[in-house]
C-alpha positions in Angstrom: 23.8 42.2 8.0 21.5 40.6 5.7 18.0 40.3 7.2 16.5 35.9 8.1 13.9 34.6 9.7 15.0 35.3 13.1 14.0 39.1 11.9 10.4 37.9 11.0 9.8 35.6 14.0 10.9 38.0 16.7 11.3 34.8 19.1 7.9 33.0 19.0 6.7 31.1 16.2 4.7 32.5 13.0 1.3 31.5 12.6 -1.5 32.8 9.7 -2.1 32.6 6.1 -3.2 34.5 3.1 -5.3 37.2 4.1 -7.5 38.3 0.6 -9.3 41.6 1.9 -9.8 42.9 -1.7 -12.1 39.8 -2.1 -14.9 41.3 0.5 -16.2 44.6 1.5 -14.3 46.5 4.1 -17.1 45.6 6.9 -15.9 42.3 6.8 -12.1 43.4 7.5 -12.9 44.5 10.9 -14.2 41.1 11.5 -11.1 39.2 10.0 -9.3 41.1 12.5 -11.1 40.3 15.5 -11.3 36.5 14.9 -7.3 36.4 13.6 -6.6 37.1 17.0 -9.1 34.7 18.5 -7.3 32.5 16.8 -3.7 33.7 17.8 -2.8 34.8 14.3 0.7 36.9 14.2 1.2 36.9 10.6 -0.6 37.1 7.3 0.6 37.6 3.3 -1.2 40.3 1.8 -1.6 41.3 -1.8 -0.8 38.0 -3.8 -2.9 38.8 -6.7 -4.0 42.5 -6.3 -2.4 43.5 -9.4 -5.8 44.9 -11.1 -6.8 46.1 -7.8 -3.7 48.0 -7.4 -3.2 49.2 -10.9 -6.3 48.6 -12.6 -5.0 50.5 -15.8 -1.6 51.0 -17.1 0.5 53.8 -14.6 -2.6 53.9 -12.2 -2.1 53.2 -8.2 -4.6 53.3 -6.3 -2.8 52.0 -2.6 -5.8 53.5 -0.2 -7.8 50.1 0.5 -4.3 48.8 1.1 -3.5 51.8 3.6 -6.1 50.7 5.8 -5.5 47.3 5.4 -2.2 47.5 7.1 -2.9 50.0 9.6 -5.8 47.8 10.7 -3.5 44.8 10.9 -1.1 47.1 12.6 -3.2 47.9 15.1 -4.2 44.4 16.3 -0.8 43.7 16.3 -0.5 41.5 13.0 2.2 41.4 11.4 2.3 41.5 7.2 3.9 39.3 5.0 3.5 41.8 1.6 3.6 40.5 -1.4 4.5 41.9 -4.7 1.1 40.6 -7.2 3.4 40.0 -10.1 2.2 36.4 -10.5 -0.5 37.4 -12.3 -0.6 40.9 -14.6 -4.2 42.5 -14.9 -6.3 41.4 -18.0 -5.1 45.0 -19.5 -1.3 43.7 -19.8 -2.3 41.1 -21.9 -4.7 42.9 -23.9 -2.7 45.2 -24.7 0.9 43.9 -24.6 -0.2 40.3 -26.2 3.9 39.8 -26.5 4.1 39.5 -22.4 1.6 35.8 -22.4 3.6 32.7 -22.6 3.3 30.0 -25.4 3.3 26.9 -25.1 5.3 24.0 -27.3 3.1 24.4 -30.2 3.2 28.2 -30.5 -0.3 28.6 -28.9 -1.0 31.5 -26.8 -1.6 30.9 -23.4 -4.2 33.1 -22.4 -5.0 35.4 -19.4 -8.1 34.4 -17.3 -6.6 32.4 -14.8 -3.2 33.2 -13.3 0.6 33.0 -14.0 0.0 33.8 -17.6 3.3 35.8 -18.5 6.7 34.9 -20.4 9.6 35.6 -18.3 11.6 36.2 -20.7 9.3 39.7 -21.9 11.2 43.1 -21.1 7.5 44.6 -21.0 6.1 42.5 -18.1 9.7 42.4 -16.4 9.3 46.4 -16.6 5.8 46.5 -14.8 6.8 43.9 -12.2 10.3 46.0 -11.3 7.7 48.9 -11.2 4.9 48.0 -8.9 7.8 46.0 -6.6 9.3 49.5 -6.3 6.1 51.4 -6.0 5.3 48.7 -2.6 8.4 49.1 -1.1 8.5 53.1 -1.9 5.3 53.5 0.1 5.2 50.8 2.5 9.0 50.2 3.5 8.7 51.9 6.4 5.0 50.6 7.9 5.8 49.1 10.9 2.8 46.2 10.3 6.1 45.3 7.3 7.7 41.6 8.3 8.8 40.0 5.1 8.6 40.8 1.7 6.7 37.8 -0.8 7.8 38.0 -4.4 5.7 36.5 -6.9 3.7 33.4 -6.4 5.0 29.5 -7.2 7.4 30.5 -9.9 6.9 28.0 -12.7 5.5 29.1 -15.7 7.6 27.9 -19.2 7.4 29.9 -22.1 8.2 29.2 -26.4 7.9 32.0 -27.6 10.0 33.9 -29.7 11.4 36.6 -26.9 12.1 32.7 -25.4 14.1 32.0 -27.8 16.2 35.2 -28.0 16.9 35.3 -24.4 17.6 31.2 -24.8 20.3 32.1 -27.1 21.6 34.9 -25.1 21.8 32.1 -22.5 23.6 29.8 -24.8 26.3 32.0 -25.4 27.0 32.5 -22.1 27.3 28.8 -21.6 29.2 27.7 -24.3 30.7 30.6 -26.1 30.9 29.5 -29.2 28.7 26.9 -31.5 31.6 24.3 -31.6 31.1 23.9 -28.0 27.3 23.7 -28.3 26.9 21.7 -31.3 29.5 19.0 -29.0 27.5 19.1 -25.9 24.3 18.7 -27.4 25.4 15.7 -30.0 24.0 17.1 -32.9 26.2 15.1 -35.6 23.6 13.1 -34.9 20.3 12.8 -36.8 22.0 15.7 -38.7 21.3 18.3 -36.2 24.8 20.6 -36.6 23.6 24.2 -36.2 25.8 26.9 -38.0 24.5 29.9 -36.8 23.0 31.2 -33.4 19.7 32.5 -35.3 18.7 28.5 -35.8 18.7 27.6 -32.7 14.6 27.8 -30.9 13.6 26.1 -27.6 12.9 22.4 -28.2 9.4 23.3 -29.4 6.8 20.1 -30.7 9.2 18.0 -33.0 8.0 15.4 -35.8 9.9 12.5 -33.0 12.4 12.5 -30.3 13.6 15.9 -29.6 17.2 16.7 -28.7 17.9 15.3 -25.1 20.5 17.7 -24.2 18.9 21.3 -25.6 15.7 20.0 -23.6 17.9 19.4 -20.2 19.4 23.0 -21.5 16.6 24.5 -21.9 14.9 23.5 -18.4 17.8 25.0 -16.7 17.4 28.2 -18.8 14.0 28.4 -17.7 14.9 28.2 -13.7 17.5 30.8 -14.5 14.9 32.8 -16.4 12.5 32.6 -13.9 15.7 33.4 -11.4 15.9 36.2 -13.2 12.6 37.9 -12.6 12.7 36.9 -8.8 16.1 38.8 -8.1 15.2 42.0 -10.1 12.2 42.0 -8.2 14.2 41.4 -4.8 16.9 43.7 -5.8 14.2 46.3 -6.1 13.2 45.9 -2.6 15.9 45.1 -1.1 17.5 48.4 -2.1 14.7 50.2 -0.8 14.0 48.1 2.5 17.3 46.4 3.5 16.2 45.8 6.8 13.2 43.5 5.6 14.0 39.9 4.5 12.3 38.6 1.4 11.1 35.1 0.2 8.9 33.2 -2.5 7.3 30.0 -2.2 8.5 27.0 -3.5 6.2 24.1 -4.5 6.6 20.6 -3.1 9.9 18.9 -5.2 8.7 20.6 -8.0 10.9 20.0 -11.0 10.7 23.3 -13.0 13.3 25.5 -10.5 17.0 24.5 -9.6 15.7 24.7 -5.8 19.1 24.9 -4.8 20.3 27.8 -6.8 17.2 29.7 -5.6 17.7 29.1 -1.9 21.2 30.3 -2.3 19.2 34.0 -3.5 16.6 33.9 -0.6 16.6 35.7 2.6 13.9 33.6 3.9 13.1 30.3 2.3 9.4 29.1 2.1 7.2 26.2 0.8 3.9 25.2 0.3 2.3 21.8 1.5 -0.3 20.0 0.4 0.0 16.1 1.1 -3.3 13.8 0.5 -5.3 13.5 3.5 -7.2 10.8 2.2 -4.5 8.5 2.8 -2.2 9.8 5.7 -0.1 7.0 5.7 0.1 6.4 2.1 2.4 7.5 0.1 1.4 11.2 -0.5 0.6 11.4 3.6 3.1 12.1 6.2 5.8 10.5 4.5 5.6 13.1 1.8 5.7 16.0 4.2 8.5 14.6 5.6 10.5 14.5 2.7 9.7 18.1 2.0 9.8 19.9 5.1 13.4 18.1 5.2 14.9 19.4 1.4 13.5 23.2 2.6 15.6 22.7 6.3 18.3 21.7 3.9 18.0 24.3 1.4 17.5 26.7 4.0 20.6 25.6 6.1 18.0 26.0 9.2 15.0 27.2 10.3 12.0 28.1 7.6 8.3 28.9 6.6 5.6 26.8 5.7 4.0 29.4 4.0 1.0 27.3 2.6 -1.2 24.5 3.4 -4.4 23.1 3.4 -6.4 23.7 6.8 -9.0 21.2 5.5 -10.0 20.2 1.9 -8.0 21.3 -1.3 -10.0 22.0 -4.6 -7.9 20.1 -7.8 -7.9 16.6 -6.8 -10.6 14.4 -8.5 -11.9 13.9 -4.8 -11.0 16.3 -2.3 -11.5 15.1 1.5 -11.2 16.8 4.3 -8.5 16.1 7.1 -9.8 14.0 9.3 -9.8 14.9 13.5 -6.0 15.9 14.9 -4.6 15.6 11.4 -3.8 19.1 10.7 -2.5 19.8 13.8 -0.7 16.8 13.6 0.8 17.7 10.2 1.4 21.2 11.2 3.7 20.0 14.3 5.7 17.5 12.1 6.8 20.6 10.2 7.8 22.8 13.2 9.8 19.2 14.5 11.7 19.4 11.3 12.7 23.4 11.1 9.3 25.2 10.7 9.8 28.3 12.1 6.0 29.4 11.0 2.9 27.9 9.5 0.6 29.0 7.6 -2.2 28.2 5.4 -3.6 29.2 1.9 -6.3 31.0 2.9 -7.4 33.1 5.9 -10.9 33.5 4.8 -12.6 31.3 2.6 -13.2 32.4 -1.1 -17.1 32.3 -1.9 -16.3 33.0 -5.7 -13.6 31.9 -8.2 -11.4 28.7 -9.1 -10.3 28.1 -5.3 -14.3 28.4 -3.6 -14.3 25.3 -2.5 -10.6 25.1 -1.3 -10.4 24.9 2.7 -9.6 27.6 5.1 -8.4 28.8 8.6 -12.0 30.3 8.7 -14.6 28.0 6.7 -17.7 29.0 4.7 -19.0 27.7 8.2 -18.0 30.3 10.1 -16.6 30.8 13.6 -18.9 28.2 15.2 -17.4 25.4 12.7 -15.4 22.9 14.0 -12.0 23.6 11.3 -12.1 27.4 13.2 -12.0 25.2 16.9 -9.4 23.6 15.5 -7.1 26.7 14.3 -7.5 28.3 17.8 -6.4 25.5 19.4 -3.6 25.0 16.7 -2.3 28.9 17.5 -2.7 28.1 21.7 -0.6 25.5 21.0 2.3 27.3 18.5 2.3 29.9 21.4 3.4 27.4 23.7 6.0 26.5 21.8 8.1 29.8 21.7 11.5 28.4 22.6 11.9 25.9 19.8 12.3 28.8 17.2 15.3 29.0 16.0 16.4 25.8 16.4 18.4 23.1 14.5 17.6 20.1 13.6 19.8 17.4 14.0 20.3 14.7 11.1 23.1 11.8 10.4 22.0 11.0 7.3 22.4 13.3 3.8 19.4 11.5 1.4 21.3 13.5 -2.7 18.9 14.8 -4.9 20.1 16.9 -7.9 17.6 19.3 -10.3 20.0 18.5 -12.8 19.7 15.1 -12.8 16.5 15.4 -12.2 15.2 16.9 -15.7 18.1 14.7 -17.7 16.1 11.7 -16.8 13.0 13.2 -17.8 14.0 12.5 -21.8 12.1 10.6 -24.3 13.5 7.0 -25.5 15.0 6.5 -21.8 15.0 2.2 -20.9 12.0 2.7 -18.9 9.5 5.5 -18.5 8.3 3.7 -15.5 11.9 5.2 -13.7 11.3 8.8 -11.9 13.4 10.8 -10.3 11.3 11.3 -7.6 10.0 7.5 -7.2 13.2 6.3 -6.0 13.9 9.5 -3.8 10.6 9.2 -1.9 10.8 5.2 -1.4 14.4 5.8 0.1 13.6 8.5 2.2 10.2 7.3 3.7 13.0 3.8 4.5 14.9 5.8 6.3 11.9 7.8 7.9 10.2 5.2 9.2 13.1 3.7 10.6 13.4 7.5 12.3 16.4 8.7 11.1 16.6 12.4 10.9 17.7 12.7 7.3 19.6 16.4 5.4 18.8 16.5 2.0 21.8 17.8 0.3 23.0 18.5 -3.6 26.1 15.4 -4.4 28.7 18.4 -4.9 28.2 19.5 -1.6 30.5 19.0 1.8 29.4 16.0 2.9 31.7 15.2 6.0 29.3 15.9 8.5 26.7 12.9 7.7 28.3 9.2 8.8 25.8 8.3 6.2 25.2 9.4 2.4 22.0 8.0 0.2 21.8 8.6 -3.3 18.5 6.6 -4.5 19.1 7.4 -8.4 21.1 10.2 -10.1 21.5 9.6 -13.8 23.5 12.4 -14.2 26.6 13.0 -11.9 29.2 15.8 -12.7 33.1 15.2 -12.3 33.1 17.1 -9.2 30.2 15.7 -7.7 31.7 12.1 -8.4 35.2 13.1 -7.2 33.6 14.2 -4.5 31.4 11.4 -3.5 34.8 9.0 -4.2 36.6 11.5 -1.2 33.9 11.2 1.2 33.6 7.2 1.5 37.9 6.7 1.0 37.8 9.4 4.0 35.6 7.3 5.8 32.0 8.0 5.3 28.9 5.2 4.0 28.1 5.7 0.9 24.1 3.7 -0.2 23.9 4.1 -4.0 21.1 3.3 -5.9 20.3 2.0 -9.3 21.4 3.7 -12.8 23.4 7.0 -10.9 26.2 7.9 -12.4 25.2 6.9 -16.0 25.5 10.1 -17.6 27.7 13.5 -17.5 26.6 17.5 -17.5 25.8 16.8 -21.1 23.7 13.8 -20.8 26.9 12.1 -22.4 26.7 8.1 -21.5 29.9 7.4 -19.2 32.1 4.1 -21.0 31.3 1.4 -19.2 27.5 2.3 -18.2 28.9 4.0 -15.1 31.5 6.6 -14.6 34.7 4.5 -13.9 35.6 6.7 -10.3 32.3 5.1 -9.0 32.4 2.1 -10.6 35.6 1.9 -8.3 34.2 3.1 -5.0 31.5 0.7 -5.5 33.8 -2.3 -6.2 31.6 -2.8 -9.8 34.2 -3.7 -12.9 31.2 -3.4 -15.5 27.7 -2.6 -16.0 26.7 -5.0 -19.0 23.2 -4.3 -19.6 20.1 -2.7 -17.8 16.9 -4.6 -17.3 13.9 -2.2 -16.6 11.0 -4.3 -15.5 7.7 -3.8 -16.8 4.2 -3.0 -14.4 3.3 -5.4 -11.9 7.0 -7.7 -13.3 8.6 -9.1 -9.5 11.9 -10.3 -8.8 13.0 -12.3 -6.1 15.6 -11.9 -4.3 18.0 -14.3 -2.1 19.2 -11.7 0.8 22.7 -13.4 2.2 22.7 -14.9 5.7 26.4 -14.0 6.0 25.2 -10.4 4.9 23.7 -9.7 8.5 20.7 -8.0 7.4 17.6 -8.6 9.6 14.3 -6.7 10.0 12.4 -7.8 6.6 9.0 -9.6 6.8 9.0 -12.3 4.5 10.5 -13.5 1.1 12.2 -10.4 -0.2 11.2 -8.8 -3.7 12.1 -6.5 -6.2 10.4 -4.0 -8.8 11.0 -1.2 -11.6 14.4 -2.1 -12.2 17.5 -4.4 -12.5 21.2 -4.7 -13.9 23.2 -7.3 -14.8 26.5 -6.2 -12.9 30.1 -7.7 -13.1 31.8 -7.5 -9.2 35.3 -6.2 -8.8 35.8 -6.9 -5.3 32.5 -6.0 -4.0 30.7 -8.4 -2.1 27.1 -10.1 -3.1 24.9 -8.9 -0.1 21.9 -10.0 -2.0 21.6 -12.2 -5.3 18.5 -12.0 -8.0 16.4 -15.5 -7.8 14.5 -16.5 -10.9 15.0 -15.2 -14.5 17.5 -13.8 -16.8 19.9 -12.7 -14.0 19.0 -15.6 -11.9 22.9 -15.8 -9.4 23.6 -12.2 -10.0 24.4 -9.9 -7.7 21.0 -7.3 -7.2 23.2 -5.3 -4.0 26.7 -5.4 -2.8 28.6 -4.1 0.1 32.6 -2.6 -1.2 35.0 -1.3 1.1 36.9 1.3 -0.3 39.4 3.5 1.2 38.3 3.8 5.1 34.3 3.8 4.2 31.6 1.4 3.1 30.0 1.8 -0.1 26.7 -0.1 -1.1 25.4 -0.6 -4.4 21.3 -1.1 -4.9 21.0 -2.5 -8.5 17.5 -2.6 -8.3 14.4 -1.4 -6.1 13.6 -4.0 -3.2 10.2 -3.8 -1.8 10.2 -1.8 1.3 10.6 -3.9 4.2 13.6 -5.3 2.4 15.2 -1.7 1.5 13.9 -0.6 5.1 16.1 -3.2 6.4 19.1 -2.8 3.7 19.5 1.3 5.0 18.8 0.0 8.8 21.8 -2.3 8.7 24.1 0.1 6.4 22.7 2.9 9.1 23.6 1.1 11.7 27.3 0.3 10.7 27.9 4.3 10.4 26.9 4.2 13.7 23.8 6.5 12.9 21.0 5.7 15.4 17.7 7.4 16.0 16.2 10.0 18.7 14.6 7.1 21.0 14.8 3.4 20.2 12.1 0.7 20.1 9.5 3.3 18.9 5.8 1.7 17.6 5.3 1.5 14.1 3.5 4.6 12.8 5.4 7.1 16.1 7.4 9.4 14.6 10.0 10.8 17.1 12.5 14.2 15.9 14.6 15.9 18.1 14.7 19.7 17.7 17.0 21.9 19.8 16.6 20.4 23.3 13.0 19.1 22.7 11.8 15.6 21.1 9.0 15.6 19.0 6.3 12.4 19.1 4.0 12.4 16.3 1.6 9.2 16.3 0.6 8.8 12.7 -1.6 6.2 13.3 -5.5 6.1 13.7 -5.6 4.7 17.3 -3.8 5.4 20.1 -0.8 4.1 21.4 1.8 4.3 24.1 5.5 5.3 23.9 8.1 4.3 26.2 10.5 6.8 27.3 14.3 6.5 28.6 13.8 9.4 31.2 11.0 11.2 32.6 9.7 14.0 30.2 7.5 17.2 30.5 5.1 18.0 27.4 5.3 21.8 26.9 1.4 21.0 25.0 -0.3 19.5 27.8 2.1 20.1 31.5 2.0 16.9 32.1 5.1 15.1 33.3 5.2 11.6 32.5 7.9 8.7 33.7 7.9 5.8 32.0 5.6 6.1 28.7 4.1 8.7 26.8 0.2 8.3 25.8 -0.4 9.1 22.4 -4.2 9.9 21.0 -4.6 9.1 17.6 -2.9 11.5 15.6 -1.5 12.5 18.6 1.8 14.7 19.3 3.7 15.3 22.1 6.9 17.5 22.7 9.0 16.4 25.2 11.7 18.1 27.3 13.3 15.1 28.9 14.8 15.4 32.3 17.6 14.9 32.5 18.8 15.8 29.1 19.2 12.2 27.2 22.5 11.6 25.6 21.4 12.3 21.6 22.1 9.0 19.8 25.0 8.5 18.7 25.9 10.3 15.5 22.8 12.1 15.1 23.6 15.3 13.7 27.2 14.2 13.9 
């Protein structure tokens, strides 16, 4: 049986962090112990970047500091997270092995002195990674302080080099077979770009103008696979060794440089780090953010998972890096157990008093014990111990919000209408819609099954393939709601331009005959919008607008929900509403402001027949129901009262409470309601 989560978490709920004892003197580990169990600590990562202290010369292991760093955990009943350090090789691999240090699009060397400096593509640093990941498991497999392996560290380094290049080509002819098909996916009659033998082809290195849009799209998917690579040689290598012990690595926040959806598929345990802005909680890179996140790693993980890192108080890149202000770590940390954590975690135990990351934030602060941060990490692992029961289970969600790599770095190309339109800008504004209107939301790839959400979102995918288009086509004509947004469906797996500025099977779900031109808007452009009073929707506040983008769109049975007012498309329909088949499919040609989209999903949510954990909520109350519990997270800065359907016990306090819940600011509470409520309809259908 392959080894999860449920091996690692034992029943009760993971809580710790990177623990760095090669950074202090062994006095100091003694003490580390002691206060990780003050602080109800059950789990830390260990050996990230020991590399050089592990092997600091070519063949050399020295594994005794390490020894007595496990057995010392051991023995306070810790468990370890282990990592394999091969995120960043010893100065010595570089020095000597120069050909193992990535290159960047110029051909410059990218040196060692900071970490992640190696080309994944090199057989010589592949070797010494398979070897130390085998040496680990070899001598530690069977240390019962062993929970989960950690491979690498936030995979993401792109290389140019010429070993690139080779292995690029060896992945080219895998895809294509032969140069016919490649020179016809990648266009290159034009601009005289026809390649007759492998040997010409090199990554899309610094060109005199526009490179070619399709070898770059190529190319970033042969660097997830690349990267891939390295991960599963290194798991393989452990797994064989330890089959009983699950393994991970930790993804980055929507990062755009791995398929996360191929990786998750090759992950025993899937993990992510967290780092949202607490300078602005409610802002756009606040709560909303984590949201988003913790929601695409339940969905990659297809359930429970591990917030392996966050930020227990400042972070150390931003131009100004704040502090979380009182109850917002806790706060944040409880949102992600709501939505599927089954641990959390912070980067670091102890904080660093040397190096790049000194002034980064930790479970125990240059302050000490006596701080107020290290008050507030005991109270946060009282509180995770109370919460045993919740591991383990699901969380329920309506809604599927698509999001695609693929499409993803296709509409990252140069000479694109508007390099104002993200991928990720759309995506966030949808989702934070929906969140706010608390709907419990999967985040799911558009190829996947999708006929167990009564509601389907798909802010903006450029790129759709044939089967996720046939695909989206069966799921609304069986039934489903389909919301699509803005310039999806424009392009195919070879960032080929579908006839007719959409693909025709969606141009036909969507009730749209043509798409005649697109109108990108420039910064701080507004269009109004006249929302239809026949349409039904309700819940805006004030005249509605719209930003970043528009299309002039010809109907074909589709109704006008909402019409653009002013300008060039002044009359023409901005969103429609198409039955097709038994389902509902709605067409956004453009980016209303928020109340407006909130408002736009809440009706289209509504008609699937999606509703959320507890009505009437106050703005800024987050409520998610996990298992048999419902989780209240008051993301506001004062207080507030919620009203409850039944009476409700908070496992965190003891308190019963009948008619209201009172929330401090950045408050939580988690509920179990008595008697059970009835889940709203359709939620987690």
């Amino acid at each position: 049986m392959t080894p999860s989560l449920h091996d690692v978490t034992r029943g009760r709920l993971l809580y710790g962090g990177d623990h760095n004892p090669e950074q202090w003197p062994e006095e100091v580990w003694h003490e580390d112990v002691a206060l990780m169990r003050e602080a109800g600590v059950n789990l830390v990562t260990v050996g990230v970047f020991s590399w050089a202290r592990i092997e600091p010369r070519p063949g050399a292991r020295e594994f005794d500091w390490l020894d007595r760093v496990l057995d010392l955990l051991h023995g306070a009943g810790i468990g370890v997270c282990l990592a394999t350090p091969t995120a960043s090789p010893p100065p010595w691999m570089g020095a000597r092995h120069p050909e193992t240090l990535p290159r960047d699009e110029t051909g410059a060397t990218v040196w060692y002195g900071s970490r992640n400096h190696f080309c994944a593509s090199s057989p010589v640093y592949r070797e010494y990674a398979l070897r130390i990941a085998a040496d680990l498991a070899d001598r530690y497999g069977d240390h019962p302080a062993l929970r989960l392996w950690h491979v690498n560290n936030e995979y993401g380094t792109s290389c140019w080099c010429d070993e690139t290049a080779r292995h690029f080509r060896r992945w080219l002819r895998a895809r294509y077979g032969d140069l016919e098909a490649l020179n016809g996916a990648w266009g290159t009659a034009f601009w005289s770009q026809r390649y007759d033998s492998w040997e010409e082809i090199v990554p899309p290195r610094r060109t005199q103008y526009l490179a070619n849009p399709t070898q770059t799209l190529d190319f970033r998917r042969f660097t997830s696979d690349a990267l891939l690579e390295c991960f599963v040689a290194e798991r393989d290598a452990l797994a064989e060794r330890t089959p009983h012990v699950p393994v991970t690595t930790n993804f980055m926040p929507l990062f755009v440089g791995q398929d996360g959806w191929t990786w998750a598929e090759h992950q025993d345990v899937v993990s992510v780090d967290l780092y949202p802005d607490p300078a602005d909680p409610d802002g756009p890179d606040g709560a909303a953010l984590g949201a988003l996140v913790q929601d695409l790693t339940r969905s990659q993980a297809r359930g429970p998972w591990l917030l392996m890192e966050q930020a227990a108080g400042a972070v150390n890149w931003r131009g100004v890096n704040r502090p979380k202000p009182e109850g917002l770590m806790r706060l944040w940390s409880l949102q992600a157990v709501a939505r599927g954590a089954d641990g959390i975690c912070f980067f670091q135990w102890r904080q660093s008093r040397q190096g790049s990351e000194k002034f980064h934030s930790a479970m125990l602060p240059h302050a000490g014990r006596r701080s107020r941060l290290f008050g507030r990490v005991r109270g946060l692992g009282a509180e995770l111990g109370a919460l045993s029961e919740v591991t383990g289970a699901s969380v329920p969600a309506g809604t599927a919000v698509l999001h695609d790599w693929n499409a993803w770095w296709a509409g990252l190309q140069q000479g694109r209408p508007s390099d104002r339109l993200t991928h990720t800008g759309p995506l966030r504004a949808w989702h934070r819609a929906l969140w706010e209107r608390n709907l419990t939301c999967d985040l799911a790839r558009p190829e996947a099954d999708l006929s167990g959400y009564a509601l389907v979102a798909a802010p903006h995918l450029y790129l759709l393939t044939d089967e996720a288009l046939d695909n989206l086509a069966a799921y609304v004509h069986g039934g489903g709601t389909l919301v699509c947004g803005f310039f999806t469906g424009v392009a195919d797996a070879d960032d080929r331009i579908r006839e007719g500025g959409m693909d025709a099977r969606l141009r036909e779900v969507l009730g749209i005959d043509l798409v005649h031109e697109w109108w990108p808007m420039a910064e701080g452009e507004t269009q109004h919008l006249t929302l239809h009073p026949a349409a039904g929707i309700s819940g805006a506040a004030g005249p509605a607008t719209a930003d970043l983008w528009r299309e002039d769109v010809e109907t074909a049975g589709a109704e006008a929900v909402a019409s653009y007012r002013g300008g060039e498309l002044d009359g023409r329909p901005a969103v429609t509403r198409h039955t097709f088949g038994a389902g509902t499919a709605w067409y956004l040609t453009t980016l209303p402001d928020p109340d407006t989209l909130r408002a736009l999903l809440g009706r289209a949510a509504h008609e699937a027949g999606v509703r959320p954990p507890l009505p009437d909520l106050p703005t800024g109350v987050e409520a998610v129901r996990r298992g048999g519990l419902l989780f209240l997270l008051n993301h506001r800065r004062e207080p507030v009262a919620v009203p409850l359907r039944v009476p409700a016990t908070d496992l965190l306090t003891g308190r019963r409470h009948e008619r209201g819940v009172p929330l401090d600011r950045h408050g939580v509470a988690v509920l179990r309601e008595e008697p059970p409520a009835r889940e709203g309809l359709r939620e987690g259908r």
